[in-house]
N, C-alpha and C positions, 0 to 999 in steps of 0.2 A: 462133350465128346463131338469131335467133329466127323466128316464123313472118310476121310481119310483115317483117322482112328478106329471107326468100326472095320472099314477096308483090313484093315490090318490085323485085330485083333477076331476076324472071321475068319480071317486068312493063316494066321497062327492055329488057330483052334481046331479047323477044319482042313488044314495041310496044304490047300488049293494054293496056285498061285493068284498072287496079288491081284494080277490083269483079268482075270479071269473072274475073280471077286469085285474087282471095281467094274467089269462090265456089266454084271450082275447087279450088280447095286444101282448101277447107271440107268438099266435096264427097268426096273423096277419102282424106280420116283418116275419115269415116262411113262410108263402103262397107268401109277397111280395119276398122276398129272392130266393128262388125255382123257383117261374115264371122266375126274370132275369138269374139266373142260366142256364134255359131252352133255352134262348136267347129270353124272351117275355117283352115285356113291359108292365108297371100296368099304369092305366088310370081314377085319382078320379074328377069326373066331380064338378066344382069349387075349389078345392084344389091344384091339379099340377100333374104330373107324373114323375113316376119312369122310366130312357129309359137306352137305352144302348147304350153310343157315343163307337165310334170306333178313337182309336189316327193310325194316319199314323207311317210310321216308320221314321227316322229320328237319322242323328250321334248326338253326344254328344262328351265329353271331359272329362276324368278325367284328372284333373289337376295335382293329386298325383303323379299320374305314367305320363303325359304329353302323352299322348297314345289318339285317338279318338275310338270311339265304336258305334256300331250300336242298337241301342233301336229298336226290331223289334215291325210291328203293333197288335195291344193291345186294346181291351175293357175294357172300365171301367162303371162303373153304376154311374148316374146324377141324380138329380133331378131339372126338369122345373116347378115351379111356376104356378098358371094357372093366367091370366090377373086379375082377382077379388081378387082372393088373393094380388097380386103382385100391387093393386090400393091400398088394405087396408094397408099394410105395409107403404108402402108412404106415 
């Protein structure tokens, strides 16, 4: 499903125009976006949240050159499932 897909089928479901729905949706990957950015986490009660795992650092190998390198430590943005959710998918 794409975001134009959800656009749409919110938009059906709930009568709203499209525009008004995509600025909304638009609206709402920025605010999640910007909080992790800040280093905060977003928290939808029944749905999952948005967190920010932290990777240790850690070598690596490139093979090309046969050289090892260091991956220093790094955040990346996850997303956790929350239990109800993570039962219906099952």
């Amino acid at each position: 499903m794409t975001k134009a897909d959800i656009v749409n089928e919110i938009s059906r479901s709930t009568g709203l125009e499209k525009a008004a729905v995509l600025a909304t949706v638009e609206k709402f990957m920025e605010v999640v976006k910007d909080s992790m950015i800040n280093g905060n986490n977003v928290y939808l009660r029944g749905f999952g949240s948005f967190i920010i795992k932290t990777r240790k650092e850690k070598t690596a190998r490139n093979i090309s050159r046969n050289i090892t390198i260091k991956i220093p430590e790094h955040k990346i943005p996850a997303f956790k499932p929350s239990k109800a959710f993570l039962d219906e998918v099952k």
